[in-house]
C-alpha positions as CSV (number, residue, x, y, z in Angstrom):
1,X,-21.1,-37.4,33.2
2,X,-23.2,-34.1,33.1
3,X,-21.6,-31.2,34.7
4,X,-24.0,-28.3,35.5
5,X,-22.9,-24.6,36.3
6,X,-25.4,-22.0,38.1
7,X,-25.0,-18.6,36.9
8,X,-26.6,-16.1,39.5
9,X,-26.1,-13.1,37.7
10,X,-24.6,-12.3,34.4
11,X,-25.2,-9.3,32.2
12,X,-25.3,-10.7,28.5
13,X,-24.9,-7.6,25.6
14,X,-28.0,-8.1,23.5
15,X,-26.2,-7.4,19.9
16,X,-24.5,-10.2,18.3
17,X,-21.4,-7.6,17.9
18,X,-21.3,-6.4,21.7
19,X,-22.0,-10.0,22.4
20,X,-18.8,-10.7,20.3
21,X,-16.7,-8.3,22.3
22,X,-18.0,-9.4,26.1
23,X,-16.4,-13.0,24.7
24,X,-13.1,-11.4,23.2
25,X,-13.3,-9.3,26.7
26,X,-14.2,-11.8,28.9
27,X,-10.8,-14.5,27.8
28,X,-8.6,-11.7,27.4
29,X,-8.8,-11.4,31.0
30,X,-8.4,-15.1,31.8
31,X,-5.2,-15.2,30.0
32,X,-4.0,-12.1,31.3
33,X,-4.4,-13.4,35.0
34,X,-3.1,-16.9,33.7
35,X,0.1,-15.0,32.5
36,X,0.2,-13.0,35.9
37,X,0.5,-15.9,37.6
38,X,3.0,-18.0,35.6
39,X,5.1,-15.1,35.7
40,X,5.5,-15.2,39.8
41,X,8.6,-16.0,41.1
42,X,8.2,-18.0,44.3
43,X,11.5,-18.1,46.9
44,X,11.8,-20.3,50.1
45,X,13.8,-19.5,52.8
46,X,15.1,-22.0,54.9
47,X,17.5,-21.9,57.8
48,X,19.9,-24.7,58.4
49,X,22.4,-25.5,61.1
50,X,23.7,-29.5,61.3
51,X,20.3,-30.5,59.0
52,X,22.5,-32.7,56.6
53,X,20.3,-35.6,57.1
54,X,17.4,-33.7,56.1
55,X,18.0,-31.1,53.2
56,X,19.0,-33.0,49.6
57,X,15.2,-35.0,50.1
58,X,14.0,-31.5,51.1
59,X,15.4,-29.7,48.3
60,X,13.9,-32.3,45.9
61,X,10.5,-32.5,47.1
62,X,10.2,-28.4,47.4
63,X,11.3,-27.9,44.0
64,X,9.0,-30.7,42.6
65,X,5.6,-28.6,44.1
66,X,5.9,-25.8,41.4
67,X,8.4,-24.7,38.6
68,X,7.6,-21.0,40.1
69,X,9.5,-21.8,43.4
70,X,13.3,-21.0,43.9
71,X,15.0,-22.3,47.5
72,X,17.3,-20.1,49.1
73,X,19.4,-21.8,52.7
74,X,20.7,-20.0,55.1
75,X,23.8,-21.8,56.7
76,X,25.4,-20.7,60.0
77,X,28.1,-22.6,59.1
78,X,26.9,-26.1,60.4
79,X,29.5,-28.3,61.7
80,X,28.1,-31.4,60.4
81,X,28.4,-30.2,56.7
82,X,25.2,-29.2,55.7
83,X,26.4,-26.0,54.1
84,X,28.7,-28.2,51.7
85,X,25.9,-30.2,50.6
86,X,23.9,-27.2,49.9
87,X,26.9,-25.7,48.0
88,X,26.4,-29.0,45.8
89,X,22.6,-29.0,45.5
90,X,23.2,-25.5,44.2
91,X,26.2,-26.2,41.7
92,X,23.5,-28.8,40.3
93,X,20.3,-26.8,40.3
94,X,20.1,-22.5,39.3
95,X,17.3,-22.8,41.6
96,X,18.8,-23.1,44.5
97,X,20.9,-20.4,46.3
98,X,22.7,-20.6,49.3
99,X,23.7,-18.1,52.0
100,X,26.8,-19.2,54.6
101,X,27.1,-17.4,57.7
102,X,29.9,-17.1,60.1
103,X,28.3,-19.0,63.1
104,X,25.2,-19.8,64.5
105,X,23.4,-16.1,64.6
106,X,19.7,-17.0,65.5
107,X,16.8,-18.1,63.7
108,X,15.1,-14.7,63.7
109,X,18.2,-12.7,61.7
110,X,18.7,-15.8,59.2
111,X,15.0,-14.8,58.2
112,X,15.8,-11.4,58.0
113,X,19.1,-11.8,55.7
114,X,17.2,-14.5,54.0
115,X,14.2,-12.0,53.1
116,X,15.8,-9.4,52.3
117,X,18.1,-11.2,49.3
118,X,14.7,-12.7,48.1
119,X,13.4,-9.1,47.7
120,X,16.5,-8.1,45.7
121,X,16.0,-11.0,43.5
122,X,13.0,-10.1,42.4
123,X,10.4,-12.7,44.5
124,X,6.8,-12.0,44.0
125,X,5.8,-14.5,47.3
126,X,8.3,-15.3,49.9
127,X,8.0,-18.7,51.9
128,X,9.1,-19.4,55.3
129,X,9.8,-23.2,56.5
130,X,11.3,-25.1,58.9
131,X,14.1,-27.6,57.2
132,X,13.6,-30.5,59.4
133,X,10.0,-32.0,57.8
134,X,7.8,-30.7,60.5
135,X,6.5,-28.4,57.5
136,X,5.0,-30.8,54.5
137,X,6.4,-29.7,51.1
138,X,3.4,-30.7,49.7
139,X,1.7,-27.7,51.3
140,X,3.3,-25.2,49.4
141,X,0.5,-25.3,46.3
142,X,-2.1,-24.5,48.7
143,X,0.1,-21.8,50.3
144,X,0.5,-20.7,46.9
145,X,-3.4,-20.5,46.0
146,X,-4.5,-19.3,49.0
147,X,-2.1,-15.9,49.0
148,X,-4.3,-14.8,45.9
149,X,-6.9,-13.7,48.8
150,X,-4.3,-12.6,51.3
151,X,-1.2,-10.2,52.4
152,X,0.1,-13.1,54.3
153,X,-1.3,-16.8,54.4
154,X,0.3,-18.6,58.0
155,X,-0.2,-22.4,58.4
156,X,-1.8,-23.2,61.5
157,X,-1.6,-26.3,63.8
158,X,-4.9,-25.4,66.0
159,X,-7.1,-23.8,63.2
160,X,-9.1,-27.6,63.5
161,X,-8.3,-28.7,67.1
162,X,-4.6,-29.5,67.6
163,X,-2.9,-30.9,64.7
164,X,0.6,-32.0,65.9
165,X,2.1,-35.4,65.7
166,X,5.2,-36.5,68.2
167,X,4.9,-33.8,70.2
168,X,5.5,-34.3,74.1
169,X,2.6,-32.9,76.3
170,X,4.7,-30.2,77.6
171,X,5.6,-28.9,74.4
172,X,2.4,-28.7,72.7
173,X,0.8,-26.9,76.1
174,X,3.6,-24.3,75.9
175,X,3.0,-23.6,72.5
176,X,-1.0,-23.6,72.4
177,X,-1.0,-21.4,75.5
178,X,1.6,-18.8,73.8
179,X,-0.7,-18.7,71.1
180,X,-3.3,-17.6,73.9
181,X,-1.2,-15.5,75.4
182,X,-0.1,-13.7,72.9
183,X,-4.0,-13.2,71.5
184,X,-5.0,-11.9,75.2
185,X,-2.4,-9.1,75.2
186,X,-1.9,-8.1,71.3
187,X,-5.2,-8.8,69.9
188,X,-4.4,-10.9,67.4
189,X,-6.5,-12.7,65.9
190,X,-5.3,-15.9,64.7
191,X,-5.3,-19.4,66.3
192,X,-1.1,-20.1,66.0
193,X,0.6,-16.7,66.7
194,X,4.0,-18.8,66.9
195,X,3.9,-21.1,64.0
196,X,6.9,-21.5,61.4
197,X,5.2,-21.7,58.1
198,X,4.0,-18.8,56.0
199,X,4.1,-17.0,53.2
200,X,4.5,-13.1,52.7
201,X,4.0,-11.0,49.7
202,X,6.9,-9.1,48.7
203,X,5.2,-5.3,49.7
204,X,4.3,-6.6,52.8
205,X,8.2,-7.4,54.0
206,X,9.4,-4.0,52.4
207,X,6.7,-2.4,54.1
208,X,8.4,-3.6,57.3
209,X,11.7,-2.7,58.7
210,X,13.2,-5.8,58.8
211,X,16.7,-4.2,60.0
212,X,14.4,-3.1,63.3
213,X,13.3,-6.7,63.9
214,X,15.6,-8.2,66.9
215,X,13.7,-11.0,68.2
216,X,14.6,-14.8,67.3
217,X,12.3,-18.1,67.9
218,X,9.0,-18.0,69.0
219,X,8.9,-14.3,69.7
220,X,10.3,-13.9,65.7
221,X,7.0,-15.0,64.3
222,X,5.2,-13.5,66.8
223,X,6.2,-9.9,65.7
224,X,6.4,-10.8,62.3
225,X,2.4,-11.6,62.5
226,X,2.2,-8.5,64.8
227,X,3.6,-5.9,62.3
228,X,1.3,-7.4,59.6
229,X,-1.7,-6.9,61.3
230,X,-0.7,-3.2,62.9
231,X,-0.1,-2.4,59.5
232,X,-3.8,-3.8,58.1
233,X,-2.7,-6.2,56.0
234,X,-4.8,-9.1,55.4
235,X,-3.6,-12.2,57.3
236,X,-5.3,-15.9,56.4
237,X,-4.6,-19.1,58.0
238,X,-4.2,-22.6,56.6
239,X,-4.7,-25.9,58.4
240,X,-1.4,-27.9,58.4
241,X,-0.3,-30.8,60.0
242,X,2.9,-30.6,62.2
243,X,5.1,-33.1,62.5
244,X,8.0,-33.4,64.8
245,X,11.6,-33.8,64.0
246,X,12.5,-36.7,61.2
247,X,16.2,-35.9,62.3
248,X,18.3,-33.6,63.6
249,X,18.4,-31.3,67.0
250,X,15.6,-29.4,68.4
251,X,16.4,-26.0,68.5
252,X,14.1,-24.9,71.5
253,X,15.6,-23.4,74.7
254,X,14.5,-21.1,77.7
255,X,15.7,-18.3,76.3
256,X,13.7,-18.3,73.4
257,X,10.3,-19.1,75.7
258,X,11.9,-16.3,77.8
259,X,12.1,-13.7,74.5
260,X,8.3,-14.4,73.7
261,X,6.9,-14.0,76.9
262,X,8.0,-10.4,77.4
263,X,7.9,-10.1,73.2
264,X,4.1,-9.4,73.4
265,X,4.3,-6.7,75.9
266,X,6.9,-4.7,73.9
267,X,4.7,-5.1,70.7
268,X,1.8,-4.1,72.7
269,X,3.4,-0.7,74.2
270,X,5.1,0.1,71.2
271,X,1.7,-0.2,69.3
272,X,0.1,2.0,71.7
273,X,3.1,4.9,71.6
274,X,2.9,4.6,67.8
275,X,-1.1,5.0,68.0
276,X,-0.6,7.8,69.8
277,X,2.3,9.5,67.6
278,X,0.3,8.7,64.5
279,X,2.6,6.3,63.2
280,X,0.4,3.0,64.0
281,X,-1.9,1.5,61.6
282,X,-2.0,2.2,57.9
283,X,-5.4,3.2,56.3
């Protein structure tokens, strides 16, 4: 089989010795980006509370995706034992960390601790999921490829229609209209404001103040998105495919639906007073 290979526009030295050093040039940089990228260190954080059912064949199948990626859980203290088998996954595999927690504290500050030990270990990209299956391990390469054109790269049930399996109507229309909402009144532009699974460079998180970040649930990853983009950094969306809960307990209530919908508003006024103050977007 022939493989053929347009070249638009190439500048070829016409000396046999310059010609000599664009080639010597040309795969030095090749390797150099190769080494680059071997040398990332990749860390998942995943919160956990009574997932016991779920997070051995999660841990497996993470770790499996790339040699890069590390997994760090965050236990608040699950009754059900999840934080013992994650003790165990991590006695059997220096890739895996685990963080226990005195009680259940909230999704959005087991992010934050979870970040912010992944920045002092050193990770280059740090990885956001759900540890239930709803997010496809098998997603993280393209995470992975993608973030080498973006600040942040978010996977995104409604960037083709409405990807979501075993969701009840009234879920999925909450969700697809707080994703609306929350584009009417911030300006955001991306198609799931409220999804679960993304991926953050390390500058971008210590370029925000994740002590200052209160919310939890939905209104979490809303003002995670919204910081990145008052801030200018580049945002990207991958399609996914969501799938709801293979075990476990949903962890949805009011309150978080409550937290989201007047979330957007205090993002929105806070933007403006920090527009105003010169403190808002960066150049």
């Amino acid at each position: 089989m022939l493989c053929f290979i347009q070249i638009n526009s190439l500048c070829i030295p016409r000396s046999p010795l310059s010609l000599a050093s664009f080639m010597i040039f040309d795969y030095s940089q090749k390797d150099k980006i190769s080494f680059q990228e071997a040398a990332l260190k990749i860390t998942v954080v995943i919160p956990t509370y009574n997932e016991r059912e779920n997070i051995e064949k999660l841990s497996s199948l993470i770790l499996s995706q790339d040699e890069r990626i590390h997994l760090l859980f965050v236990d608040d203290n699950s009754p059900d034992g999840t934080g013992e088998i994650a003790d165990r996954l991590a006695a059997e595999n220096s890739r895996v960390q685990v963080l226990h927690r005195a009680g259940k504290m909230g999704l959005g500050s087991a992010y934050r601790e979870g970040f912010t030990i992944a920045l002092k270990d050193n990770a280059d990209y740090i990885i956001e999921m759900d540890a239930d299956f709803s997010h496809d391990p098998a997603m993280l390469p393209l995470f992975i490829e993608k973030m080498a054109n973006y600040d942040v790269v978010i996977g995104s049930r409604y960037a083709n229609g409405v990807s979501v399996v075993n969701w009840p109507i009234r879920r999925l229309i909450l969700s697809y209209c707080a994703s609306v909402y929350t584009r009417l009144i911030t300006g955001l532009h991306l198609s799931d404001c409220t999804g679960g699974f993304k991926c953050f460079k390390r500058e971008v998180l210590e370029a925000i103040d994740l002590g200052s970040v209160k919310s939890d649930g939905y209104s979490f990853q809303i003002e995670m998105n919204y910081r990145c983009f008052e801030r200018g950094y580049s945002i990207g969306e991958l399609p996914i495919i969501f799938v709801d809960r293979h075990a476990g307990t949903s962890k949805m209530s009011k309150q978080i639906v409550r937290e989201a919908v007047f979330m957007v508003w205090k993002l929105k006024f806070g933007s403006i007073f920090r527009a105003l103050s010169g403190t808002g977007r960066r150049a």
